[in-house]
MDAnalysis code that builds the backbone (N, CA, C; Angstrom):
import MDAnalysis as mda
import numpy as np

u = mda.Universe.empty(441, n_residues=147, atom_resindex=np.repeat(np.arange(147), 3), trajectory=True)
u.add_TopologyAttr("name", ["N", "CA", "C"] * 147)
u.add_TopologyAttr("resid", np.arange(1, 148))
u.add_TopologyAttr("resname", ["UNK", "UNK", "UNK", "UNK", "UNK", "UNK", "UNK", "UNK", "UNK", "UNK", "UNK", "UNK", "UNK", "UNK", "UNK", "UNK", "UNK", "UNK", "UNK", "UNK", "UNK", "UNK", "UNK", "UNK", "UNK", "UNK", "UNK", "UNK", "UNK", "UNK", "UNK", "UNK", "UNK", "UNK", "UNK", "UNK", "UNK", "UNK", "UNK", "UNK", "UNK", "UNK", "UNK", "UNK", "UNK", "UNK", "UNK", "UNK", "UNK", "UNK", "UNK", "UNK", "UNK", "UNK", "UNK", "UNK", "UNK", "UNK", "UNK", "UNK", "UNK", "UNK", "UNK", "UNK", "UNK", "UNK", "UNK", "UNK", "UNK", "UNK", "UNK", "UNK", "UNK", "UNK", "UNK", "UNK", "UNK", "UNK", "UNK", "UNK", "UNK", "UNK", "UNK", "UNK", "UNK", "UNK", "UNK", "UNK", "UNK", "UNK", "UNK", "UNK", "UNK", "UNK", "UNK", "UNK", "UNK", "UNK", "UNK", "UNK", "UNK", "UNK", "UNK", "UNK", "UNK", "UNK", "UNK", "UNK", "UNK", "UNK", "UNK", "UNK", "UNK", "UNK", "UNK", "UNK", "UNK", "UNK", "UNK", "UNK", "UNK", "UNK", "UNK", "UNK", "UNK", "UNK", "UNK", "UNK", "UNK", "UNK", "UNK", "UNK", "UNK", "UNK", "UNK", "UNK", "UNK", "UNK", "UNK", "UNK", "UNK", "UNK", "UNK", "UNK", "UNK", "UNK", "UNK"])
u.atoms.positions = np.array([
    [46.026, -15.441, -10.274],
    [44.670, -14.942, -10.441],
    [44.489, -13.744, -9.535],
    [43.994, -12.638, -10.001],
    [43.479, -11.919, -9.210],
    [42.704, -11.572, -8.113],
    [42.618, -10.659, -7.204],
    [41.429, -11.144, -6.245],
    [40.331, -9.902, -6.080],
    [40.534, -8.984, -7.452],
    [39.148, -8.159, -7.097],
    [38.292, -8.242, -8.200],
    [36.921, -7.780, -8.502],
    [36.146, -8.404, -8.949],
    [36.115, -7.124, -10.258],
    [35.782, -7.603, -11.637],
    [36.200, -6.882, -12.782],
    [35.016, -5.778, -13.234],
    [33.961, -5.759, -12.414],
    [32.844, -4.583, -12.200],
    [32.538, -4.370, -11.043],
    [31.709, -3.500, -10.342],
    [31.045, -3.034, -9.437],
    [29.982, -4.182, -9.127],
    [29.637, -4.630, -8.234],
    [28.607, -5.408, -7.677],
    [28.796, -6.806, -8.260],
    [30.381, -7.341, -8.739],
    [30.643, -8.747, -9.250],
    [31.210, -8.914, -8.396],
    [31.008, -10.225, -7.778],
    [32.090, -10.864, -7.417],
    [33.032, -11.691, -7.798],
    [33.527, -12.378, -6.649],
    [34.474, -13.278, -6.782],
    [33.902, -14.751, -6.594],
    [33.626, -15.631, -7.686],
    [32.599, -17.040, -7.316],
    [33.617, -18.296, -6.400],
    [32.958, -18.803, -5.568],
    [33.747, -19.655, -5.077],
    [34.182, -20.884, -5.954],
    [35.027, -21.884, -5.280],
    [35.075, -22.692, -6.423],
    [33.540, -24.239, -6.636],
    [32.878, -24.050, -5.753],
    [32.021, -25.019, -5.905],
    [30.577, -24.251, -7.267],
    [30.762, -22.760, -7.049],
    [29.780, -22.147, -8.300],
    [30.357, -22.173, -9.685],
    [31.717, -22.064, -9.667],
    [32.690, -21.984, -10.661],
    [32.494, -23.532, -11.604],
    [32.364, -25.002, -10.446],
    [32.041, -26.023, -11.048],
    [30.844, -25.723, -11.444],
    [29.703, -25.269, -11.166],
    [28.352, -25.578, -11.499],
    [28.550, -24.845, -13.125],
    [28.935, -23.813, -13.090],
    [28.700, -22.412, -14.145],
    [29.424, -23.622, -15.495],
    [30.484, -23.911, -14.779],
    [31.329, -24.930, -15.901],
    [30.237, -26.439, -16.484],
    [29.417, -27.110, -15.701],
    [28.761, -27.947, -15.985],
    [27.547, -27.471, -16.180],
    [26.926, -26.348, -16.805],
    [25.938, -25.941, -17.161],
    [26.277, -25.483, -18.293],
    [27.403, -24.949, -18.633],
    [27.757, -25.021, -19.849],
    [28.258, -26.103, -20.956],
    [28.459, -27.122, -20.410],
    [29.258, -28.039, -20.651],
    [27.983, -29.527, -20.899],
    [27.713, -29.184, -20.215],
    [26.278, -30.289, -20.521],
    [25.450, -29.814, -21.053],
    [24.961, -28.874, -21.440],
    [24.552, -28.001, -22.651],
    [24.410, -29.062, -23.595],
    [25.931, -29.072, -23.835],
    [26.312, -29.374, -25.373],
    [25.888, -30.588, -25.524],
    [25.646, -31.786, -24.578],
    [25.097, -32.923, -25.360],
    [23.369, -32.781, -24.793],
    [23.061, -32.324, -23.684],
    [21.441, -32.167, -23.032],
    [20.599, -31.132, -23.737],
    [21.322, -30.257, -24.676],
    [20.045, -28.962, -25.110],
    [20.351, -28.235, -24.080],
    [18.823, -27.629, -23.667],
    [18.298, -26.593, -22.763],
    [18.159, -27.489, -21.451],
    [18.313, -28.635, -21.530],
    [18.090, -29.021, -20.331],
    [18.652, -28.866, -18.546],
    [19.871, -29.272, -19.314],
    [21.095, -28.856, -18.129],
    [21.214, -27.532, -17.696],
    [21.082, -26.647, -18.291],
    [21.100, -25.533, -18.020],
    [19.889, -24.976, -17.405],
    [18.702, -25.142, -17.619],
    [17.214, -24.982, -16.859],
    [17.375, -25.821, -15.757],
    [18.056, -27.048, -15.297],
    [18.023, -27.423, -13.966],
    [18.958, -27.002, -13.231],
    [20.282, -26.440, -13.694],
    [21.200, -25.334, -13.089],
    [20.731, -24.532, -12.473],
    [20.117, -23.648, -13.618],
    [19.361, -22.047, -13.443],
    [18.146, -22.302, -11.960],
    [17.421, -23.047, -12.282],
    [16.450, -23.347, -11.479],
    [16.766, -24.218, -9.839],
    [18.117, -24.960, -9.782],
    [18.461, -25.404, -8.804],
    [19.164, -24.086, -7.542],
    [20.237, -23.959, -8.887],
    [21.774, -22.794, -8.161],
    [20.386, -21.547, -8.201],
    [19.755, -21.069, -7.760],
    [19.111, -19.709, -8.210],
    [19.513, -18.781, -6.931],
    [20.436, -19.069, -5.991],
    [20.707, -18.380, -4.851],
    [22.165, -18.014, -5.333],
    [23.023, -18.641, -6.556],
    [23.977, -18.350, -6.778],
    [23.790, -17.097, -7.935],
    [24.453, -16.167, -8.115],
    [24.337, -15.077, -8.774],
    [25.484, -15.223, -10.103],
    [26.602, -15.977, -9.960],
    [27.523, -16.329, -10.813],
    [26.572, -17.902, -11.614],
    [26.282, -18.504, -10.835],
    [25.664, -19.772, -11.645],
    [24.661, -19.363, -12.109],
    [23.377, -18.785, -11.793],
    [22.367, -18.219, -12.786],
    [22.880, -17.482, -13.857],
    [23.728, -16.865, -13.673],
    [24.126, -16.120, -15.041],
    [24.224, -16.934, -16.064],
    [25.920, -17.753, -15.545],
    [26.247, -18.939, -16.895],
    [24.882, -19.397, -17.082],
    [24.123, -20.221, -16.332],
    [23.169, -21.351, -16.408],
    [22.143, -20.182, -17.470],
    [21.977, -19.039, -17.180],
    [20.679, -18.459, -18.190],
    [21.223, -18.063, -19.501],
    [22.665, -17.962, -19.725],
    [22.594, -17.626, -20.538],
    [22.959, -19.094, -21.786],
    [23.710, -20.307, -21.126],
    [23.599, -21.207, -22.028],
    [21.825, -21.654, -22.221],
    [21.634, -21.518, -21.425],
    [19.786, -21.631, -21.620],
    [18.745, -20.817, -22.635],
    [19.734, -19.819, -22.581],
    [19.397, -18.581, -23.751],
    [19.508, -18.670, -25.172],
    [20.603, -19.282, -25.003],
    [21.281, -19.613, -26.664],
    [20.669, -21.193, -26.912],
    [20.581, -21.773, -26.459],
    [20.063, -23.422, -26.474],
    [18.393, -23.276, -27.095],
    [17.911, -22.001, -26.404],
    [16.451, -21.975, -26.652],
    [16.396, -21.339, -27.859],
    [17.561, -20.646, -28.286],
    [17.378, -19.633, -29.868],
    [17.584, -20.434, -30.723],
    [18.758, -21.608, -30.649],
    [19.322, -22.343, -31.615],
    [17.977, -23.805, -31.847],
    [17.553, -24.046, -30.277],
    [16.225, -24.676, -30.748],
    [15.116, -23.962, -31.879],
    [14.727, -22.886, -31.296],
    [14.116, -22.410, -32.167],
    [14.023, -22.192, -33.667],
    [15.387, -21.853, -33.942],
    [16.020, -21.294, -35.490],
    [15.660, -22.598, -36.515],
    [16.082, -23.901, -35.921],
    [16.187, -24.988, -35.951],
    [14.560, -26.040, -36.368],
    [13.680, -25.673, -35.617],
    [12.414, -26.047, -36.055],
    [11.582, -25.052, -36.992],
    [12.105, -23.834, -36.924],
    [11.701, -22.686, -37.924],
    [12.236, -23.121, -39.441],
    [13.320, -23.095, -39.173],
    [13.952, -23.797, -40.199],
    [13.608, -25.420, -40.772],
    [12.818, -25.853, -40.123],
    [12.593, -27.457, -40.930],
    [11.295, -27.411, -40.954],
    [10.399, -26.084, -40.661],
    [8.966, -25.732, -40.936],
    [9.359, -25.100, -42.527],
    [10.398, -24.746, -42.771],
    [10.409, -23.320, -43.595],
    [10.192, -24.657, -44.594],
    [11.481, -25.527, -44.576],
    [12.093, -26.375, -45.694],
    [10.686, -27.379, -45.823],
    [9.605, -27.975, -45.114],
    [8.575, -29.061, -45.433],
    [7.497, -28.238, -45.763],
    [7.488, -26.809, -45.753],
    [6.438, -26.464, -46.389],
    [6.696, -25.942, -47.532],
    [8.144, -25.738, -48.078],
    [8.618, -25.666, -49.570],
    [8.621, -26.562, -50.025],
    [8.880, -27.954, -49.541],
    [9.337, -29.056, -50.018],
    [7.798, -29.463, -50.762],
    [6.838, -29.819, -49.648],
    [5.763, -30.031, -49.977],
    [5.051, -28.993, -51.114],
    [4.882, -27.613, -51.075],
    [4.817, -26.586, -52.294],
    [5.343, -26.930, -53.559],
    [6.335, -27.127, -53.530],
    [6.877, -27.497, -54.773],
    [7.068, -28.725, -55.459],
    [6.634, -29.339, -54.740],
    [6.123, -30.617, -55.224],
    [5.126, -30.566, -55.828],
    [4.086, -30.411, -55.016],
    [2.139, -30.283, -55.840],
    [2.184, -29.893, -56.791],
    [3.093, -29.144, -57.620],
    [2.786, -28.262, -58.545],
    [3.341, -28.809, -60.009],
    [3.744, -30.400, -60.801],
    [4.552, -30.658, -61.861],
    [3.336, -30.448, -62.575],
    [3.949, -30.471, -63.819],
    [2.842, -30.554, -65.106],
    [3.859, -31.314, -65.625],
    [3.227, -32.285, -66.470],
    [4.190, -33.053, -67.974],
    [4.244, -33.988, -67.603],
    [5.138, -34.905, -68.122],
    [5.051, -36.233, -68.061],
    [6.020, -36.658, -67.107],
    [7.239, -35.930, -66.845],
    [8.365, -36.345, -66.567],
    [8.467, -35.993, -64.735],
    [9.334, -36.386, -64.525],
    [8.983, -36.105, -62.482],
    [10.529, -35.672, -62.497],
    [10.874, -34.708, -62.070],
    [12.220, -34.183, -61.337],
    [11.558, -33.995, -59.880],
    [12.627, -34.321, -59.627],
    [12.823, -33.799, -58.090],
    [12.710, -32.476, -57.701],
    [11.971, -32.044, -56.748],
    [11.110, -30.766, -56.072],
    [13.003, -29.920, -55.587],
    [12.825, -28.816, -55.855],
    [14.286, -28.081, -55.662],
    [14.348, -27.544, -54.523],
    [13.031, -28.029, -53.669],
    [13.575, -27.620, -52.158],
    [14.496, -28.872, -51.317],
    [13.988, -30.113, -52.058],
    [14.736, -31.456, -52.134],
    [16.042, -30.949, -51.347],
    [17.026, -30.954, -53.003],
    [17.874, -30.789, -53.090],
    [18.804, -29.366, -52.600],
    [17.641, -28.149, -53.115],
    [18.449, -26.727, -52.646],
    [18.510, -26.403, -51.490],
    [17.357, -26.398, -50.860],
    [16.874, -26.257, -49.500],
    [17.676, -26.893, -48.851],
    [17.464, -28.423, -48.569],
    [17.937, -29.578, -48.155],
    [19.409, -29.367, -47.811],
    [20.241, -28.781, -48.783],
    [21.376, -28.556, -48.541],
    [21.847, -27.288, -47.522],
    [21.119, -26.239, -47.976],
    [21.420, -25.589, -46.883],
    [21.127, -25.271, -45.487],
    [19.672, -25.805, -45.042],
    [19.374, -26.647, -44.518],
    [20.706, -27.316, -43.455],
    [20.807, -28.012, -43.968],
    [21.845, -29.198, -43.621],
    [23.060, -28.213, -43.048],
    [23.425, -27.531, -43.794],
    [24.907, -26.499, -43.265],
    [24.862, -26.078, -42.073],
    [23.524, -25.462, -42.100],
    [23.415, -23.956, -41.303],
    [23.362, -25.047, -39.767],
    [22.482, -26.293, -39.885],
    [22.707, -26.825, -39.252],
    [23.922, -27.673, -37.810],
    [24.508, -27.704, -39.319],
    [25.778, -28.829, -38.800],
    [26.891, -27.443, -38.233],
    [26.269, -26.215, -38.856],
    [27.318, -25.126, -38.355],
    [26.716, -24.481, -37.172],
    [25.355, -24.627, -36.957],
    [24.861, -24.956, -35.414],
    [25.084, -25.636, -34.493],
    [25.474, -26.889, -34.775],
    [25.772, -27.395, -33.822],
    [27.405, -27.311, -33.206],
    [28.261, -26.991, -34.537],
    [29.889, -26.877, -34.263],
    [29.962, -25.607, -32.810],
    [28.959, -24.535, -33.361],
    [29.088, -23.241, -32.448],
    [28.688, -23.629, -31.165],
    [27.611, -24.920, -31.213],
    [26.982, -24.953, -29.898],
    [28.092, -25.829, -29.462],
    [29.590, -26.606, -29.853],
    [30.269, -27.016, -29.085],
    [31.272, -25.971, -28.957],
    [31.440, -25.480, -29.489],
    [32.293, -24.259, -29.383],
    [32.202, -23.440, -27.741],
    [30.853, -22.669, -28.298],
    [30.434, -21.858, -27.035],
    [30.840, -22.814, -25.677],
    [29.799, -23.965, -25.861],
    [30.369, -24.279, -24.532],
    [31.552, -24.462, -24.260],
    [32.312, -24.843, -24.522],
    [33.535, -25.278, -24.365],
    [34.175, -24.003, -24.039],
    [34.248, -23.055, -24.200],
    [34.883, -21.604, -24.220],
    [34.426, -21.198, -23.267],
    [32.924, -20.880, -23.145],
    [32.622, -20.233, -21.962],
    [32.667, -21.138, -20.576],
    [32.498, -22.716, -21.079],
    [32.921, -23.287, -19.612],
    [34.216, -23.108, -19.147],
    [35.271, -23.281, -20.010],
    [36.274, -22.934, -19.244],
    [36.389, -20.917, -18.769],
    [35.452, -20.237, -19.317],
    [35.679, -18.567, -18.337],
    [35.096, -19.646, -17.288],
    [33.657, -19.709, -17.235],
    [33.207, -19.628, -15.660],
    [34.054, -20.542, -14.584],
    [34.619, -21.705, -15.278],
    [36.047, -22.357, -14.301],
    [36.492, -21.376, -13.806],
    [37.094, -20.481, -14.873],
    [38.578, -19.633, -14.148],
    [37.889, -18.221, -13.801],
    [36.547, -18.225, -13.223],
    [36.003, -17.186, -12.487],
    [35.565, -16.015, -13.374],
    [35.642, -16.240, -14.860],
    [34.711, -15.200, -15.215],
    [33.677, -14.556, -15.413],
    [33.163, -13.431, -15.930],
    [31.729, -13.431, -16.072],
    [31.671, -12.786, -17.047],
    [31.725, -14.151, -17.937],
    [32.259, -13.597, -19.426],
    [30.811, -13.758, -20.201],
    [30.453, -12.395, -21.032],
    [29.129, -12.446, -21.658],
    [28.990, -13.113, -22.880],
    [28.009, -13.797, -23.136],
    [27.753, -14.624, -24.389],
    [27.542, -12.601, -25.704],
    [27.931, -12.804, -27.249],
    [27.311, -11.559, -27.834],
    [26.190, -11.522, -27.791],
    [25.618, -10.401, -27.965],
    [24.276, -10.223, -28.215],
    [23.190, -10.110, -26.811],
    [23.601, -11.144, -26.027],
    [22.658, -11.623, -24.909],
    [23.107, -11.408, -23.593],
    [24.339, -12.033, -23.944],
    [25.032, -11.554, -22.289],
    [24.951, -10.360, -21.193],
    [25.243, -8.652, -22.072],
    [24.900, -7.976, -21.298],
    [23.492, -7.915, -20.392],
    [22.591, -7.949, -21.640],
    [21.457, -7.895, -20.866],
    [21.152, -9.096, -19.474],
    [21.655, -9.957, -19.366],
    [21.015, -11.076, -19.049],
    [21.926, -10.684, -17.609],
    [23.337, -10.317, -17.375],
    [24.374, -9.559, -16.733],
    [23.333, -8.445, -15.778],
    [22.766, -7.914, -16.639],
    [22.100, -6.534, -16.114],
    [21.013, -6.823, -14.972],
    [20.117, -8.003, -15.710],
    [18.818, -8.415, -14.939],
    [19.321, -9.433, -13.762],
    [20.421, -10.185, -13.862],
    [20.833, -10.824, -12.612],
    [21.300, -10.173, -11.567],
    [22.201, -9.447, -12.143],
    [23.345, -9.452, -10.837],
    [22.628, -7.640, -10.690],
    [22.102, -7.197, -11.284],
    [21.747, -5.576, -10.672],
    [20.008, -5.781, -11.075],
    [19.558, -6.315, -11.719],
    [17.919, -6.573, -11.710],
    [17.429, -6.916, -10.562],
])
């Protein structure tokens, strides 16, 4: 392993932040946002553990979000398209079934990523990185360690 730090104003995390960064990512995956908001909010003197800790906290809070957006979207189609048969005969409402299904994917392919991520990025912050989540990481990089 190397011993200088891979930007300007990064360091080198010891190994007791290196555990935290790793179990904030890592408990993520079965706690939500939780583990990671008592990381973020405990370690907040650590500059390597707030990072990991905000940014699994980051993604935990988007994938929450997407997630109840998404089962608002599907019960107010579901319910829509229901109210509305004429005739005699009753089929099943096609948010039921159409929705329902995808729905269900986007889901279950939410949650694969949310074991994914962690698992990946816990082992960088083990082996001392300060490896950015896409999308979020830089910024979140920017406001810690130089914000």
């Amino acid at each position: 392993m190397s011993t200088y730090a891979p930007n300007p104003g990064l360091y080198i995390p010891t190994q007791d932040e290196k555990t935290f960064a790793l179990l904030a990512h890592v408990l993520g995956i079965f706690s939500g946002f939780i583990a990671p908001l008592v990381f973020f909010l405990v370690k907040r003197d650590s500059k390597f553990v707030s990072f990991h800790a905000l940014q699994s906290l980051a993604w935990h809070v988007m994938y929450l979000v997407l997630v109840f957006g998404a089962m608002i979207v599907f019960f107010v189609s579901l319910i829509a398209s229901g109210g509305f048969h004429s005739g005699g005969h009753a089929e099943p409402p096609f948010a039921f079934f159409g929705l329902f299904g995808i729905f269900w994917l986007f889901a279950m392919g939410g949650g694969i990523l949310n074991i994914i991520l962690g698992i990946v990025y816990g082992i960088k912050a083990h082996n001392g990185e300060w490896a950015q989540f896409p999308l979020l990481g830089g910024w979140i990089l920017r406001k810690i360690v130089y914000g």
